[in-house]
Backbone as a printed PyTorch tensor [residue, N CA C, xyz], in Angstrom:
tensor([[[-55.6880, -55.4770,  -4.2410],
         [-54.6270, -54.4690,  -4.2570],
         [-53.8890, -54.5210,  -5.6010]],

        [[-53.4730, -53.2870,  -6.4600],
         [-53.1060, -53.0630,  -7.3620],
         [-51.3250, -53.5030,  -7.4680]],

        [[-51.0720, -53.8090,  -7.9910],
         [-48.9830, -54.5960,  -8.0410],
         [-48.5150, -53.2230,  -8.7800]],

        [[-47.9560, -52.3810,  -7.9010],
         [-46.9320, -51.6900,  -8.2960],
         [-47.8660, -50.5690, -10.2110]],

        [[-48.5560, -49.8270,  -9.2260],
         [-49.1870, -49.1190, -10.7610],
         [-48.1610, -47.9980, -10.8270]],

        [[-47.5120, -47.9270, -10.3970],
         [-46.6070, -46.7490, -10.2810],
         [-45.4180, -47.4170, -11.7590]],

        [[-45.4020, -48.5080, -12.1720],
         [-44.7390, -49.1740, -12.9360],
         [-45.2650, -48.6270, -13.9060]],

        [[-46.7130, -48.8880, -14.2080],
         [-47.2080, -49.0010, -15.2710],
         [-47.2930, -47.8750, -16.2690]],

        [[-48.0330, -46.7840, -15.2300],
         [-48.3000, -45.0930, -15.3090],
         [-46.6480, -45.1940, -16.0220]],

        [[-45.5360, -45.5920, -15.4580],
         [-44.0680, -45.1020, -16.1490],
         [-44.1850, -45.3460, -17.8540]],

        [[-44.5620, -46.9090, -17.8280],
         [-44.8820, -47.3480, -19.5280],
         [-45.4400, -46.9500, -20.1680]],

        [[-46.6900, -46.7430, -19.6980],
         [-47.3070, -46.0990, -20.3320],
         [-47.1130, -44.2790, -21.0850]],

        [[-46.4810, -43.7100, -19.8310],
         [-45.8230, -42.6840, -20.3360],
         [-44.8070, -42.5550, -21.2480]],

        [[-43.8830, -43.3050, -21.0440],
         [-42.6280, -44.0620, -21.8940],
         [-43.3960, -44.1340, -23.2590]],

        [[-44.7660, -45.2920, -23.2170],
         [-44.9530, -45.2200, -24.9150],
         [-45.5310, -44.5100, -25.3590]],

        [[-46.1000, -43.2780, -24.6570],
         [-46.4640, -41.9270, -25.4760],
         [-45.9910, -40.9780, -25.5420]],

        [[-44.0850, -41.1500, -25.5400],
         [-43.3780, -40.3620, -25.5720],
         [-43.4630, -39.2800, -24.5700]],

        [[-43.7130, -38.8180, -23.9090],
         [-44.1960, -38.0010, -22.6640],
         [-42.8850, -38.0060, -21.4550]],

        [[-42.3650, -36.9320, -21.6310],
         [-41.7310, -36.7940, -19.9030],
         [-42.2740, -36.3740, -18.4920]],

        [[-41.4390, -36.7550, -17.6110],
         [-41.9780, -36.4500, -16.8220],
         [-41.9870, -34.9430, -16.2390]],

        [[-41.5400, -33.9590, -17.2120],
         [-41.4980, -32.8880, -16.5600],
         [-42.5560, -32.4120, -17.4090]],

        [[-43.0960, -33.0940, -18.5870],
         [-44.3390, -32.8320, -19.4150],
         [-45.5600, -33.0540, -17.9920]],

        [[-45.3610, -34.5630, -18.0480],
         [-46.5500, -35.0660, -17.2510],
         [-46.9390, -34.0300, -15.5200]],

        [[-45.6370, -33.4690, -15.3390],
         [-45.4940, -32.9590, -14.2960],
         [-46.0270, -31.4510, -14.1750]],

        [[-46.1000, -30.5630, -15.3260],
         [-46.4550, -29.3710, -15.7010],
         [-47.7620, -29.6890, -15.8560]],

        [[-48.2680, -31.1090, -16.6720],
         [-49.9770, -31.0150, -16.7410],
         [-51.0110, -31.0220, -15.6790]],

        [[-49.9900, -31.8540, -14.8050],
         [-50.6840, -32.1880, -13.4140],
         [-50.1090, -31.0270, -11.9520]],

        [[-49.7660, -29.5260, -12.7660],
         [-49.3460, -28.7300, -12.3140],
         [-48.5450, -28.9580, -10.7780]],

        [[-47.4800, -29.8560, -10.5050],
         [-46.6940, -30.4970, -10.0300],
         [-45.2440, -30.2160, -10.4580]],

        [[-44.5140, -30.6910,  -9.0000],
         [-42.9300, -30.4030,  -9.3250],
         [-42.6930, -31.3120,  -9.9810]],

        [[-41.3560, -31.4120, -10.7140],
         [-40.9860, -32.7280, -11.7630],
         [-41.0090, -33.4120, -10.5950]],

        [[-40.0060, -33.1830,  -9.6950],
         [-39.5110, -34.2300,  -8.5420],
         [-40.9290, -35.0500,  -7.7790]],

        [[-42.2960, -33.9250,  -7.5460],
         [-43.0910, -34.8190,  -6.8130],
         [-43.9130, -35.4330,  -7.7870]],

        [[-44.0530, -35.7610,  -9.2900],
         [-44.1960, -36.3890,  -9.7640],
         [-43.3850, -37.4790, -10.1350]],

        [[-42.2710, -37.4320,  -9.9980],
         [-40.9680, -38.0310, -10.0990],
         [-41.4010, -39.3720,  -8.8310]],

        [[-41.8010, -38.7700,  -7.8250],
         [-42.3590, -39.4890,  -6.6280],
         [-43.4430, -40.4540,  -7.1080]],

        [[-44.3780, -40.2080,  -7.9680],
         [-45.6820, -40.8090,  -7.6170],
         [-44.9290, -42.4770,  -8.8430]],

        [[-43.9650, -42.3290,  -9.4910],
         [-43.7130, -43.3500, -10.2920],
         [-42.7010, -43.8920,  -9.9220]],

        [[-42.2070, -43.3880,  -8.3850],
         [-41.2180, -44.8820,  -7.8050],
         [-41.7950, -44.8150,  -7.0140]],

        [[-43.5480, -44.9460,  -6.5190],
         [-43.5770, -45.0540,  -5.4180],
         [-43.6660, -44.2790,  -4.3000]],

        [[-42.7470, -43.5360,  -3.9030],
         [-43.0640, -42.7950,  -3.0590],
         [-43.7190, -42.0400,  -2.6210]],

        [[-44.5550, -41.5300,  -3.3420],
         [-45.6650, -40.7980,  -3.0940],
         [-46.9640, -41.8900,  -3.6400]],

        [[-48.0520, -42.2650,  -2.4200],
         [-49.3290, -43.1780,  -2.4220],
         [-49.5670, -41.9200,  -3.9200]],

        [[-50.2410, -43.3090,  -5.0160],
         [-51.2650, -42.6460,  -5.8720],
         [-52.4550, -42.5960,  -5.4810]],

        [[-53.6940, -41.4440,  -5.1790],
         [-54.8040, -41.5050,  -5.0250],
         [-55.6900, -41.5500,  -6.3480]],

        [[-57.0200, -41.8020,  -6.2620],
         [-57.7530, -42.1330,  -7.4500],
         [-58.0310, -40.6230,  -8.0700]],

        [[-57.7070, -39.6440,  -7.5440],
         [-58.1950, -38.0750,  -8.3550],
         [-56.7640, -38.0800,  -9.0790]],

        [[-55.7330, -38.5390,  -8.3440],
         [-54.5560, -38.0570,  -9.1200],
         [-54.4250, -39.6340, -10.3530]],

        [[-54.8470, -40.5230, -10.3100],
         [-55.2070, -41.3780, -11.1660],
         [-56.0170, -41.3760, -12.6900]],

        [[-56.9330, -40.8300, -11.8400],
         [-57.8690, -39.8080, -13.0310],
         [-57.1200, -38.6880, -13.9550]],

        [[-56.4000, -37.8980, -13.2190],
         [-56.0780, -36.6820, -13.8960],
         [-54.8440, -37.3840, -14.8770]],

        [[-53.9450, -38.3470, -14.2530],
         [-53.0270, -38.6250, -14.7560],
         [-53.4860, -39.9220, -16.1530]],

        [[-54.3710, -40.6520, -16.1360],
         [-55.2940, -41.0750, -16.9890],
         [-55.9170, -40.5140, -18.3580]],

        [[-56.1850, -39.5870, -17.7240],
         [-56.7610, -38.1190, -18.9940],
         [-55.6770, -37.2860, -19.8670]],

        [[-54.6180, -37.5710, -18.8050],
         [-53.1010, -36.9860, -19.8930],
         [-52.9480, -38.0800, -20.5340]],

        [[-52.7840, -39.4690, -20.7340],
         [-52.3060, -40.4940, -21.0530],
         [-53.5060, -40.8860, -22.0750]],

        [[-54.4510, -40.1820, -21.6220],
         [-55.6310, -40.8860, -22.5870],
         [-55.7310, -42.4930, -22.9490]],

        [[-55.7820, -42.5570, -21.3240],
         [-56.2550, -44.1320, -21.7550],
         [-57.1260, -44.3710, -19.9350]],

        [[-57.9580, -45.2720, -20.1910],
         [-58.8180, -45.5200, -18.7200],
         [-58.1520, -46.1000, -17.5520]],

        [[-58.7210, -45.1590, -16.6000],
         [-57.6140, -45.4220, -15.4860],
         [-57.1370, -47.1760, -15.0170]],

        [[-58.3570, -47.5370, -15.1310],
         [-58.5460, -49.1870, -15.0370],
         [-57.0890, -49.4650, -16.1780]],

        [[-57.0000, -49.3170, -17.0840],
         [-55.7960, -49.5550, -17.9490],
         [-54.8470, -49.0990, -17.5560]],

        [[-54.5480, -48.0720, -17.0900],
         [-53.5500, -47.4670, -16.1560],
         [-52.9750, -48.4310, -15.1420]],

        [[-53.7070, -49.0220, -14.5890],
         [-53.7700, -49.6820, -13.4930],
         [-53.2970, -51.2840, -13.4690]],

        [[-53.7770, -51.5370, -14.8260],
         [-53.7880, -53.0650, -15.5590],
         [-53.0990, -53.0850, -16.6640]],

        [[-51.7800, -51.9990, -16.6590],
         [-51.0920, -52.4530, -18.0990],
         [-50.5320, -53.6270, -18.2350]],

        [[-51.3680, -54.0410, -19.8770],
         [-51.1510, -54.9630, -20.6240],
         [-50.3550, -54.5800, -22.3020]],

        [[-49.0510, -54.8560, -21.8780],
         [-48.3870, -54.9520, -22.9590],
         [-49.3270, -55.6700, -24.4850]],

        [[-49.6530, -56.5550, -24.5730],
         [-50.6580, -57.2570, -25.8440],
         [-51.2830, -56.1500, -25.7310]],

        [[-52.0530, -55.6850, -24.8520],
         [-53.4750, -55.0920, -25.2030],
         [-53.0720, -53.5320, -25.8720]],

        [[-51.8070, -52.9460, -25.7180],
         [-51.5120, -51.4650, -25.5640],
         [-50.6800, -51.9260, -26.8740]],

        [[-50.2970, -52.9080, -27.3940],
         [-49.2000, -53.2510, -28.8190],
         [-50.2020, -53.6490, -29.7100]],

        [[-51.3880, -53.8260, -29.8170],
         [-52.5380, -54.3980, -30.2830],
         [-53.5530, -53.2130, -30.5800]],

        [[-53.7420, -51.9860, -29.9590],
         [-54.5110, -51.2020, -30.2670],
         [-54.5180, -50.0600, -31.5390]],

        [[-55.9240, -49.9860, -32.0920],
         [-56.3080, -49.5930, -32.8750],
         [-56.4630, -47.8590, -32.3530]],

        [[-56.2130, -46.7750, -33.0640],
         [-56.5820, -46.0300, -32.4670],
         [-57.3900, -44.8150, -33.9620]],

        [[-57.9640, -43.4560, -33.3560],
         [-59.0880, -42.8410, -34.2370],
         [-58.3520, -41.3810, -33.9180]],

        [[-59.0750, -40.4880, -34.8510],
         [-58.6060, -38.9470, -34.3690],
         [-59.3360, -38.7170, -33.0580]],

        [[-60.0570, -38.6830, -32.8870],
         [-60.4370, -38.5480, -31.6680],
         [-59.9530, -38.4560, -30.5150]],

        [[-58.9440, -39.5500, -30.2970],
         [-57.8690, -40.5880, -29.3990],
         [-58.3420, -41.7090, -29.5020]],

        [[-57.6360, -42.6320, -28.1570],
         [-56.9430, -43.8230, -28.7890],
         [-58.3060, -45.1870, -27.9840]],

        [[-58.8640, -45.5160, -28.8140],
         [-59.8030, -47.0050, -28.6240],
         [-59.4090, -47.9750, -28.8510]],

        [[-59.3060, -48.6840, -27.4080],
         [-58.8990, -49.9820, -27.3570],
         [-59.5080, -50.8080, -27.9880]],

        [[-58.9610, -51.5660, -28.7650],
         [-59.9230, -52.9520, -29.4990],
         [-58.7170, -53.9740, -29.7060]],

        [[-58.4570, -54.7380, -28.6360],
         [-57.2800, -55.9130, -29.0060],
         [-58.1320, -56.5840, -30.1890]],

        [[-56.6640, -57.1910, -30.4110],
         [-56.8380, -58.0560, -31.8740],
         [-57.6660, -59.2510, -31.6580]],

        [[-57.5990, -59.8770, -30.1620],
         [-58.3750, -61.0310, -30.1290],
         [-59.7230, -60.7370, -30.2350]],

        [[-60.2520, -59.4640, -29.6990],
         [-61.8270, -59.0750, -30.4680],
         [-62.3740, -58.9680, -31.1670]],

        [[-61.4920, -58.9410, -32.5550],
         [-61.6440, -58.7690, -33.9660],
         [-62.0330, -59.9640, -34.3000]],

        [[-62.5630, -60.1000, -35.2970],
         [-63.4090, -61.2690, -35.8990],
         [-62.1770, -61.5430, -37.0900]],

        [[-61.9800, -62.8550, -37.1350],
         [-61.3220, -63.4870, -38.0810],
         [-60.7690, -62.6810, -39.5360]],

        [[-62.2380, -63.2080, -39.8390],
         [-62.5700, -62.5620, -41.1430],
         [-62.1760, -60.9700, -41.5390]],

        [[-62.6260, -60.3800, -40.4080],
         [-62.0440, -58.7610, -40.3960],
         [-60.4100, -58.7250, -40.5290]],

        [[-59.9850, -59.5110, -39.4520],
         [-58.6110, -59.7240, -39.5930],
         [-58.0380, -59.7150, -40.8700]],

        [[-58.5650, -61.0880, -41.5740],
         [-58.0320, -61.5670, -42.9260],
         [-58.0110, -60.3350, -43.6870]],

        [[-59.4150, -59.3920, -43.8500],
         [-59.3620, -58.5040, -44.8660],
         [-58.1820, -57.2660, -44.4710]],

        [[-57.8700, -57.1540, -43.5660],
         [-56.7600, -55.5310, -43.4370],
         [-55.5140, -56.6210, -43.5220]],

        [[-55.0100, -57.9960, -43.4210],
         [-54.4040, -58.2260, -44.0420],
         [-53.7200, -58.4790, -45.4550]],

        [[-55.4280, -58.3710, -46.5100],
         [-55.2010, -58.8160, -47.8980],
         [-55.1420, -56.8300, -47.8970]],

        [[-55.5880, -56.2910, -46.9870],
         [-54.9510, -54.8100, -47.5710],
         [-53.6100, -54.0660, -48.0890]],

        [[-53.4150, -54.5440, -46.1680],
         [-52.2530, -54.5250, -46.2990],
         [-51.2280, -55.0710, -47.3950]],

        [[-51.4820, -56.0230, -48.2280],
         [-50.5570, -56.7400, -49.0400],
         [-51.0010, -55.8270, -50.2830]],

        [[-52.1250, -55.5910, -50.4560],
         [-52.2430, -54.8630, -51.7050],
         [-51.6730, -53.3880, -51.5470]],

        [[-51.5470, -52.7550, -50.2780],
         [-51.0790, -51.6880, -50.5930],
         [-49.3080, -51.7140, -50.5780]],

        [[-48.5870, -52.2730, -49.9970],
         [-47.6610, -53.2930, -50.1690],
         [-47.0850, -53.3890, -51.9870]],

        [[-47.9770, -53.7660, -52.1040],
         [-47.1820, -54.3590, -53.6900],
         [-47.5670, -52.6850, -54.4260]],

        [[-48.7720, -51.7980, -54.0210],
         [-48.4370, -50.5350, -54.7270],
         [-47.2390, -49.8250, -54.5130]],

        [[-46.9600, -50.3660, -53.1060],
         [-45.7000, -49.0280, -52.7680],
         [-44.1060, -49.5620, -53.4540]],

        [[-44.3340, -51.0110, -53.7000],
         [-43.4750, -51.4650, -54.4780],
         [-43.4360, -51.2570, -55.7870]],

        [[-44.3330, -50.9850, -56.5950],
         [-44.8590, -50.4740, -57.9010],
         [-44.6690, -48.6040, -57.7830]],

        [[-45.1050, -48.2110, -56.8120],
         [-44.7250, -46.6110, -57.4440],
         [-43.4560, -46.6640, -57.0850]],

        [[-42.7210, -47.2370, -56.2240],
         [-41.1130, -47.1460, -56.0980],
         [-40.6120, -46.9500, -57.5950]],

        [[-41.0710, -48.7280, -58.1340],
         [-40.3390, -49.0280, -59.3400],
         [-40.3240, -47.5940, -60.1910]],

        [[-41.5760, -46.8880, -60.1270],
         [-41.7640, -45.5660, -61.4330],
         [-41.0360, -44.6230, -61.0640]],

        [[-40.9390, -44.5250, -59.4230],
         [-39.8140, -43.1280, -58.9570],
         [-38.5500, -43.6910, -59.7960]],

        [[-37.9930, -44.6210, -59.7550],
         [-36.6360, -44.7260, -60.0060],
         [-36.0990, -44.6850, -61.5460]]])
């Protein structure tokens, strides 16, 4: 049994900026009975899981299993958003978007210096 996904679906909405009268118009729903399905009161079924999944663009299983690390950790593409936590990343990969990061870093500190 799932702990309270009605929590999660909220965070998750929360971090993609999304209201619920957004989420509520997509899933052609009253605000209020969507308002329902995230305290609870209204059982989530797996079609309305799905649909509400596909607005959120992320897999319902994640929906279901929010993980703060895993959702503060993700990489994402134009496409939308692919999960790849950081612990999957290979070291080495790591190291290099860090020596990027520093090099682009010291440019933005360098064209500063020329704006001014």
């Amino acid at each position: 049994m799932i702990d309270h996904p009605e929590i999660k679906i909220k965070q998750l909405r929360e971090l993609k900026n999304f209201t619920q009268e957004y989420m509520a118009q997509q899933l052609g729903l009253t605000t209020r009975a969507y308002s329902k399905i995230e305290t609870g009161e209204t059982q989530l079924t797996i079609n309305r899981l799905n649909e509400i999944s596909k607005i959120l663009n992320v897999d319902p299983i994640e929906a279901l299993g929010f993980d703060h690390q895993n959702i503060f950790n993700n990489y994402g593409t134009q496409e939308g958003n692919i999960a790849v936590s950081q612990s999957l990343l290979p070291d080495k990969l790591i190291e290099q978007y860090e020596k990027r990061i520093q090099q682009l870093e010291s440019e933005v500190i360098f064209l500063r210096a020329l704006v001014k």
